[in-house]
RODREN-218520 format. One record per residue (C-alpha): chain; y, x, z. Coordinates in nm, 2 decimals. Layout:
<voros>
VORO   c        Y        X        Z
VORO   A        Y        X        Z
...
</voros>
This chain:
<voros>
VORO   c        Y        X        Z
VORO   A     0.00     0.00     0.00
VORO   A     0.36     0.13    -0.09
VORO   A     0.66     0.06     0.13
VORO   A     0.95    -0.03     0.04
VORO   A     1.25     0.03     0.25
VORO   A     1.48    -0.24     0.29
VORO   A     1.69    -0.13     0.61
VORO   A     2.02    -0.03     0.46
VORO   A     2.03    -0.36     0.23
VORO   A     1.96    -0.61     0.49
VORO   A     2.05    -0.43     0.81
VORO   A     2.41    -0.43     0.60
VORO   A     2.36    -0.81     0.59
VORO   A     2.38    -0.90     0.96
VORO   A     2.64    -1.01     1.10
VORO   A     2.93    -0.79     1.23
VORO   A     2.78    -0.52     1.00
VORO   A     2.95    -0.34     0.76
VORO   A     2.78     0.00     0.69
VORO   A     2.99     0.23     0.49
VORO   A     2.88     0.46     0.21
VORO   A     2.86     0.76     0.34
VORO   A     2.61     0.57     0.64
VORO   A     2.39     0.46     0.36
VORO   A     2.35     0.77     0.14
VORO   A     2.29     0.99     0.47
VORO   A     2.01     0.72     0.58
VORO   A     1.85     0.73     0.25
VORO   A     1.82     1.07     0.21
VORO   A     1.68     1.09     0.59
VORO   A     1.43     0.80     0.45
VORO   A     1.37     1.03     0.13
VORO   A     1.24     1.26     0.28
VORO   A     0.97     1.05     0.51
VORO   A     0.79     1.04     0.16
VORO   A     0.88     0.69     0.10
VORO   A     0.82     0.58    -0.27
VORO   A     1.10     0.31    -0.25
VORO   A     1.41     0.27    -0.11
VORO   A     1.63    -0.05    -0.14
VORO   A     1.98     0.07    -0.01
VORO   A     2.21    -0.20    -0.15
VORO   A     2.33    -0.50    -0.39
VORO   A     2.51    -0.35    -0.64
VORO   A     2.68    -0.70    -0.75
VORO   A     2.83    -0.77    -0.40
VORO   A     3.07    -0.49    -0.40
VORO   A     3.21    -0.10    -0.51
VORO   A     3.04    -0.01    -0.20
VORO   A     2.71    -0.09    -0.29
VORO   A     2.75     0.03    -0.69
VORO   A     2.88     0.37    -0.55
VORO   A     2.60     0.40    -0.29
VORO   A     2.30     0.30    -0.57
VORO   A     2.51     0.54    -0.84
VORO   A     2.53     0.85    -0.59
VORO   A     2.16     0.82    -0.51
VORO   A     2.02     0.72    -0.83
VORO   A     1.83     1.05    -0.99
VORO   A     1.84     1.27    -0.66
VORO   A     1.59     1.12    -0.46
VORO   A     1.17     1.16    -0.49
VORO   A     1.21     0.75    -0.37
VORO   A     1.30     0.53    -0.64
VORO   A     1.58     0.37    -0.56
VORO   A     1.62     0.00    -0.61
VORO   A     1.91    -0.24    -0.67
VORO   A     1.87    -0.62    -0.52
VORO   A     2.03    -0.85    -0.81
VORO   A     2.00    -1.24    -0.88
VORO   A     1.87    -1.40    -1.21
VORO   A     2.24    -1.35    -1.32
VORO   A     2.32    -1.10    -1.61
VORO   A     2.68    -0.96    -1.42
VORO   A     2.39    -0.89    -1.10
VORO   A     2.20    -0.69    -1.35
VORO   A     2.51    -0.55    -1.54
VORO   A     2.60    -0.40    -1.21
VORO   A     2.20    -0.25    -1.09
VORO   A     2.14    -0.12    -1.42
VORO   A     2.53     0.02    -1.46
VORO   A     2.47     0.18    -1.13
VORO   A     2.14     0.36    -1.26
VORO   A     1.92     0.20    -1.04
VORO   A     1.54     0.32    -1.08
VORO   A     1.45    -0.03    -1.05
VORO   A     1.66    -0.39    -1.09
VORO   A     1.45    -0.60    -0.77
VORO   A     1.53    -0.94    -0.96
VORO   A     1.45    -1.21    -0.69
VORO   A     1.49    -1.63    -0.70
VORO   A     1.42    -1.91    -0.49
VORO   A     1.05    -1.96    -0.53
VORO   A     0.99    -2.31    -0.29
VORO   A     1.07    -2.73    -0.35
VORO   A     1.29    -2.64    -0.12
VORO   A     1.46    -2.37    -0.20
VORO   A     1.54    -2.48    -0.55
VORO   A     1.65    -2.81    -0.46
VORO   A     1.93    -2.69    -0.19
VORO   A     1.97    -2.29    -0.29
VORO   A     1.97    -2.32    -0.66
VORO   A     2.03    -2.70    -0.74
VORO   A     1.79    -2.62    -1.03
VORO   A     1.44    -2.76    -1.14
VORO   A     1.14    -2.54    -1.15
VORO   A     1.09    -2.51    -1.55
VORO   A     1.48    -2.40    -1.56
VORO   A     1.40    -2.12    -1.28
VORO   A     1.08    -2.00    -1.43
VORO   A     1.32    -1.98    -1.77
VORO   A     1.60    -1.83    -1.61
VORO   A     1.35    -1.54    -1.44
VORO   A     1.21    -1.46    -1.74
VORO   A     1.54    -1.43    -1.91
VORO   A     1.64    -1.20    -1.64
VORO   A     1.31    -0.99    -1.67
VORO   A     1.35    -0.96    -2.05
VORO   A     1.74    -0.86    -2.01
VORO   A     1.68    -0.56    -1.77
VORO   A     1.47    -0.45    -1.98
VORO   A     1.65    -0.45    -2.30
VORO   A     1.95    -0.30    -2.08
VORO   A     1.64     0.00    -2.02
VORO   A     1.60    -0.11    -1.70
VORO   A     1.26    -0.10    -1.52
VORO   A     1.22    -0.52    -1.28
VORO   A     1.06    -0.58    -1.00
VORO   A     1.06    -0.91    -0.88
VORO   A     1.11    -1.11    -0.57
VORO   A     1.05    -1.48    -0.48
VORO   A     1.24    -1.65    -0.17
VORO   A     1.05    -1.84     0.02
VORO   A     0.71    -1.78    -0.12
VORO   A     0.48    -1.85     0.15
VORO   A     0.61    -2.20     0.15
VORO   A     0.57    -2.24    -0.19
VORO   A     0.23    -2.40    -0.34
VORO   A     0.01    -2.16    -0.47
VORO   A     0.01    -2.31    -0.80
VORO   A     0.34    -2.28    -0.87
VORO   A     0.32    -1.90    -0.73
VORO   A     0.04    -1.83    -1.02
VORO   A     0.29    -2.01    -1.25
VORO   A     0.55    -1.76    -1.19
VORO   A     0.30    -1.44    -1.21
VORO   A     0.21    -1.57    -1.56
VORO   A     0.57    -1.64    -1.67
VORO   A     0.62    -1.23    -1.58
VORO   A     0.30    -1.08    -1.68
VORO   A     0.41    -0.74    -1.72
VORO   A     0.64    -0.66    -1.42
VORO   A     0.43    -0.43    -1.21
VORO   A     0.56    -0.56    -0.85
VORO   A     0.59    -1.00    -0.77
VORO   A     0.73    -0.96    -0.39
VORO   A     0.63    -1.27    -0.21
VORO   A     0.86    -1.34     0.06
VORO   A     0.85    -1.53     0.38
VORO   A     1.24    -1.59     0.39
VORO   A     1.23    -1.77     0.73
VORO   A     0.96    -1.58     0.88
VORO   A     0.74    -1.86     0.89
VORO   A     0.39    -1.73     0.89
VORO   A     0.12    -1.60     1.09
VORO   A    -0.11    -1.32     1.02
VORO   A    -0.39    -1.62     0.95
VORO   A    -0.17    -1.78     0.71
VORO   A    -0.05    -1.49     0.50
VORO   A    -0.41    -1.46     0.45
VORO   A    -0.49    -1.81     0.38
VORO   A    -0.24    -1.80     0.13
VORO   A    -0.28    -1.48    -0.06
VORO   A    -0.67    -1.57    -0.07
VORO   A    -0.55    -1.85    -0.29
VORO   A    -0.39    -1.66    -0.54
VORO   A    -0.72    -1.44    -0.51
VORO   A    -0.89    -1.34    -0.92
VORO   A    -0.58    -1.54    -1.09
VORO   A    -0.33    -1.26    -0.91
VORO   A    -0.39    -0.87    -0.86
VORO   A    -0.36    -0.74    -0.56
VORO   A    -0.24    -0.47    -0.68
VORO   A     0.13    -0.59    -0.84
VORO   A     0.15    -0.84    -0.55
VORO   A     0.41    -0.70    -0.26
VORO   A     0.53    -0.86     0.04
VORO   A     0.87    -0.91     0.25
VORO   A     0.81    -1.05     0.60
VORO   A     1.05    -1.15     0.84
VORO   A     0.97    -1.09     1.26
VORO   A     1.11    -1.47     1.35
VORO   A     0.80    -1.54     1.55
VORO   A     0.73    -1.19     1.62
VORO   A     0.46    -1.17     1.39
VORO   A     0.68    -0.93     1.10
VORO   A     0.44    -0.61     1.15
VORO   A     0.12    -0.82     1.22
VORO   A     0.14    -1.01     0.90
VORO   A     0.25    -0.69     0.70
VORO   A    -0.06    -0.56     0.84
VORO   A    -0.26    -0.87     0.70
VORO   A    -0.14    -0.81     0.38
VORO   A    -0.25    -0.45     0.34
VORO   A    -0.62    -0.53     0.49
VORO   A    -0.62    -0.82     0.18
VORO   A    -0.47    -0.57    -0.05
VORO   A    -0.15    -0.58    -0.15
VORO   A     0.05    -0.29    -0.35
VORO   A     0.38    -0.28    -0.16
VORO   A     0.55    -0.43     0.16
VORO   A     0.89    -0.42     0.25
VORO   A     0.98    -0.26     0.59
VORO   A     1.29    -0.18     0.76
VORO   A     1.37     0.06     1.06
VORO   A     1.36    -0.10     1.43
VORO   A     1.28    -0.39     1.21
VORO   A     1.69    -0.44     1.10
VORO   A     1.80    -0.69     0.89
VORO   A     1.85    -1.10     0.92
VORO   A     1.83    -1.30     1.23
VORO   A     1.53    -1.13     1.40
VORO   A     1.47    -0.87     1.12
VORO   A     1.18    -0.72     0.86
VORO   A     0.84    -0.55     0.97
VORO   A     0.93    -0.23     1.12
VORO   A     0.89     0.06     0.94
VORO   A     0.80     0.28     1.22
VORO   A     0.51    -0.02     1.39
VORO   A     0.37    -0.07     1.03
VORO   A     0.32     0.33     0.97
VORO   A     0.19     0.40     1.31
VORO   A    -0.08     0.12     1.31
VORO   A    -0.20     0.17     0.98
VORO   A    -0.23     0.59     1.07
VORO   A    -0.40     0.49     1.40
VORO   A    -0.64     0.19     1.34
VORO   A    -0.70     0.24     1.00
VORO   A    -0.69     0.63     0.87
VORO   A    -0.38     0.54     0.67
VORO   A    -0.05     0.72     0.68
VORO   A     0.06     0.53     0.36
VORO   A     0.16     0.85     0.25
VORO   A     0.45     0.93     0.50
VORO   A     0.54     1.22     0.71
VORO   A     0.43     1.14     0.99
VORO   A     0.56     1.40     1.24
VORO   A     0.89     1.32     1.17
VORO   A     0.87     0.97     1.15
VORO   A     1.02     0.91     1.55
VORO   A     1.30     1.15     1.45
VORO   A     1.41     0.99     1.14
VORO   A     1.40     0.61     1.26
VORO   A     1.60     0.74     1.54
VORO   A     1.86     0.92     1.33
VORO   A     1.85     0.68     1.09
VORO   A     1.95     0.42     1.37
VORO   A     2.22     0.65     1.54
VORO   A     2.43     0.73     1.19
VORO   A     2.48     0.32     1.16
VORO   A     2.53     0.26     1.50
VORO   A     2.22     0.07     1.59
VORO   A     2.09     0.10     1.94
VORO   A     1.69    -0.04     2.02
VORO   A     1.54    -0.08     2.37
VORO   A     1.36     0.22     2.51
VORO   A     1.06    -0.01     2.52
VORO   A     1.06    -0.07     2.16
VORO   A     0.69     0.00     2.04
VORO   A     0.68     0.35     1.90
VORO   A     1.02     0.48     1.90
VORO   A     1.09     0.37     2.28
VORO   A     1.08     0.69     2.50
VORO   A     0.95     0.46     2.77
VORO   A     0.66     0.38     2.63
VORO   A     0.54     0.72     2.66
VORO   A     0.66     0.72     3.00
VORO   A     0.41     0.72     3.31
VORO   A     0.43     0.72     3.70
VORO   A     0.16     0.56     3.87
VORO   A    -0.06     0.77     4.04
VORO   A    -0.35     0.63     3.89
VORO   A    -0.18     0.66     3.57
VORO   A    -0.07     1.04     3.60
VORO   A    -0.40     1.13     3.71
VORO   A    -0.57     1.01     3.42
VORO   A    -0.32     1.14     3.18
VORO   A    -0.34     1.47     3.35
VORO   A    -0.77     1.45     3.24
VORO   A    -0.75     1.32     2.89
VORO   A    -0.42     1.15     2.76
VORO   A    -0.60     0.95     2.53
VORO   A    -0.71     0.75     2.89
VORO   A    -0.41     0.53     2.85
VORO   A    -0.22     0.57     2.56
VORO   A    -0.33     0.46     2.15
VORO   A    -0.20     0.74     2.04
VORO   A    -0.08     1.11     2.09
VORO   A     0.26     1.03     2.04
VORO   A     0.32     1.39     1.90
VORO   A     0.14     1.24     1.62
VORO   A     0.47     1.04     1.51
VORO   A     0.76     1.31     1.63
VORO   A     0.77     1.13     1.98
VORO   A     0.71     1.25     2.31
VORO   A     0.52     1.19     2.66
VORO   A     0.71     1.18     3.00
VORO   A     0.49     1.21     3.29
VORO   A     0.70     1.14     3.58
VORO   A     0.55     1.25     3.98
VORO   A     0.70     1.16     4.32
VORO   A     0.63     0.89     4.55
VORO   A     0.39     0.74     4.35
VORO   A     0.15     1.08     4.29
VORO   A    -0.15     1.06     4.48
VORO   A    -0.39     1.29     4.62
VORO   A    -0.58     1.32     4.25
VORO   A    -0.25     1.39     4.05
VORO   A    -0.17     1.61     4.31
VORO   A    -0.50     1.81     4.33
VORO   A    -0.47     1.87     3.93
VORO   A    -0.17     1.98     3.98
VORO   A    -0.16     2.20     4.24
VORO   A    -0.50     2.35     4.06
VORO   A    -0.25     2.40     3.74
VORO   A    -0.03     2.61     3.91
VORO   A    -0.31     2.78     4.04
VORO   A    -0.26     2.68     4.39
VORO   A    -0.58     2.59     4.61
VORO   A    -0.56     2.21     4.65
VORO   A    -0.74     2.21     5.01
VORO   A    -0.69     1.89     5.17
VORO   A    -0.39     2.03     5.43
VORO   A    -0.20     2.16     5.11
VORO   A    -0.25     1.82     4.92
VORO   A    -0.08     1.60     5.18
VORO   A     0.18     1.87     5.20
VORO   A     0.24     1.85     4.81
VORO   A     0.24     1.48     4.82
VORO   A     0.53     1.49     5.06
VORO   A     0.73     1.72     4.87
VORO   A     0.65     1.53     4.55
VORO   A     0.80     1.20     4.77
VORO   A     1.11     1.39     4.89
VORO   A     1.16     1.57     4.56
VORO   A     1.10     1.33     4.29
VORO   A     1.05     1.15     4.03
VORO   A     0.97     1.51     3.89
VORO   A     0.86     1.56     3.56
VORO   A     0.55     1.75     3.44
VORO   A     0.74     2.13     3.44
VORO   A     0.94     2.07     3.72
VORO   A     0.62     1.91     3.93
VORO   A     0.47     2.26     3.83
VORO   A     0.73     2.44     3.91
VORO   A     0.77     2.29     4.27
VORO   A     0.38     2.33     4.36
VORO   A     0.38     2.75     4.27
VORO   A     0.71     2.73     4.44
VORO   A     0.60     2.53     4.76
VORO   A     0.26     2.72     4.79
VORO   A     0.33     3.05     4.58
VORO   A     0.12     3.31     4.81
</voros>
C-alpha cells in the first residue's frame, strides 16, 4: 500500500489555519525524505499560495507531488500550470452529496469527471481521482464510476464524514471485489469515530494501492488516519514498513508538527513521550528484564524514546537490578537503604538512578 500524505492540504483547511509557504515547502521536504511516494501539499485553484508552494516543489522531490483540483478546467488550469506530478481530480460520489454539494444528477457528474480526466490529460497532466463521500455511496454506482475512468491508475474512495468502521470498510470494498482492482483502489478516511487508523488498516489487509494519511492525524474536524499510527502498526503487526524510514519517523512528525505550529498530547500513540514513560515498580522491574515485557514496540524502532522513571514507586526488585547495574551488592540492608534514597531523591531517571546507587554505595 502507498501513502499519500495529505497533512499540509487539509491541516491548511481547519479552521484558524493559515499555513504559509515557506511552512509547507519545509514540511514537504521533511515528509520527502520519510520515503513517502506521494505528497498532497496544496489546492493550487484556492490561491497564489498554494500554486507557488505545488510550483517550488514540483520536480525536486523523490514524492510526487500532487495538486487537489475540482471537475472544473480553471482547477486543472491552475495543478497542471503549477507542474503538479499529479492533478487528484475528486467529486461528490453519494445521493447525497450530488443532490446538496453539486446540485447535479449522476449521469452529468459521471460526464463531467470524465471530461476532467480526459482534459488533464491533454493538458500532459498525469489524474488521480477522488470520490467524496464514497463509503456512503452504493456500490453500484461506485463500479459505475471505475468504468467511466478506466485508465486512471488511483480511484480514492473517501469516507468524507468519517462514517465507517473497520467492518464496514470491509463490507463495502468486498462489494466492489473482481469488478474493481485492488490495486488502483486508494482510500481517505476521516478519525470522527476514532476509527481513521483502524479502518486505513482494513483497507491495506483487503488490498488496496494507496491511503491517504496525515501527521497527528491533521486535517478537518477530528482529522485523517495518522501517518505515524498507520506506519508503526503496519511495521509492528504485519512486517510492513510501507517503505518509510522508519527511524526517523518520530522525528519528522514532530518537526513537521513544530514548523506549523501544531501541538499533540504527550499521550498521543507513537509520537507521545509518555507513552514510553514508566514508574511503577512492577513496571520498572520488568522493563529493567526485557523491555518488550510491556511495551509493543522498541520505540527506537520509530526515532522515539523510553523514560524509565524511579523513586517512590521503585521496589525492592527494580532496586536489586539496579543496584546489581552499578555493580553494587544488592544485600537486603543495602536494598532498603536504596529504596529510601530512590524516595527522597526521585523521580530519577534511568542514568541518574545509576548514578545515585555507585554514588550511595560506591566502596
Amino acid at each position: 500500500m502507498l501513502l499519500n500524505d495529505v497533512t499540509l492540504r487539509e491541516g491548511d483547511q481547519m479552521p484558524g489555519r493559515s499555513y504559509t509557504a515557506d511552512q509547507k515547502i519545509a514540511c514537504a521536504r521533511e515528509l520527502d525524505a520519510l520515503g513517502l511516494p506521494f505528497i498532497q501539499p496544496g489546492f493550487p485553484a484556492t490561491g497564489e499560495k498554494d500554486r507557488a508552494v505545488v510550483a517550488t516543489l514540483a520536480g525536486t522531490t523523490d514524492a510526487e507531488i500532487v495538486a487537489l483540483a475540482r471537475a472544473l478546467e480553471p482547477d486543472i488550469d491552475a495543478a497542471v500550470d503549477a507542474d503538479a506530478d499529479v492533478v487528484e481530480v475528486f467529486v461528490s460520489a453519494s445521493d447525497r452529496h450530488l443532490e446538496h454539494l453539486l446540485g447535479t444528477a449522476r449521469e452529468e457528474m459521471l460526464t463531467m469527471l470524465g471530461e476532467a480526466v480526459e482534459y488533464v490529460r491533454d493538458r500532459g497532466g498525469t489524474p488521480h481521482v477522488t470520490l467524496a463521500d464514497a463509503f456512503r455511496t452504493d456500490p453500484a454506482h461506485l463500479r459505475e464510476i471505475f468504468a467511466t475512468v478506466p485508465d486512471v491508475p488511483f480511484v480514492t474512495l473517501a469516507d468524507t464524514v468519517g462514517a465507517r468502521t473497520p467492518v464496514t470498510v470491509r463490507r463495502h470494498l468486498d462489494a466492489l471485489d473482481e469488478a474493481v482492482s485492488f490495486d488502483r483502489v486508494g482510500v481517505h478516511f476521516h478519525d470522527d469515530m476514532g476509527c481513521g487508523t483502524a479502518n486505513a488498516l482494513a483497507a491495506y489487509d483487503v488490498g488496496v494501492g494507496k491511503a491517504d494519511v496525515s501527521v497527528a492525524s491533521l486535517g478537518e474536524r477530528a482529522g485523517n488516519s495518522a501517518l505515524e499510527e498507520v506506519v508503526a502498526a503496519c511495521a509492528v503487526d504485519l512486517g510492513d514498513d510501507l517503505g518509510v524510514d522508519t527511524e526517523t519517523l518520530v522525528p519528522t512528525c514532530r518537526s513537521v508538527l513544530a514548523r506549523l505550529g501544531e501541538g499533540y498530547d504527550e499521550r498521543k500513540a507513537v509520537l507521545g513521550r509518555e507513552i514510553h514513560e514508566h514508574e511503577s515498580g512492577i513496571h520498572t522491574a520488568a522493563m529493567l528484564a526485557d523491555p518488550a515485557t510491556l511495551e509493543p514496540y522498541d520505540p527506537a524502532e520509530f526515532g522515539g524514546e523510553r523514560h524509565l522513571v524511579f523513586g517512590a514507586p521503585t521496589g525492592e526488585s527494580g532496586a536489586r537490578t539496579l543496584l546489581d547495574r552499578a555493580g553494587v551488592d544488592p544485600d537486603p540492608e543495602t536494598v532498603q537503604v536504596f529504596r529510601e534514597r530512590l524516595a527522597e531523591r526521585g523521580p530519577l531517571d534511568l542514568d541518574s538512578a545509576l548514578a545515585l546507587a555507585a554514588e550511595e554505595f560506591a566502596e
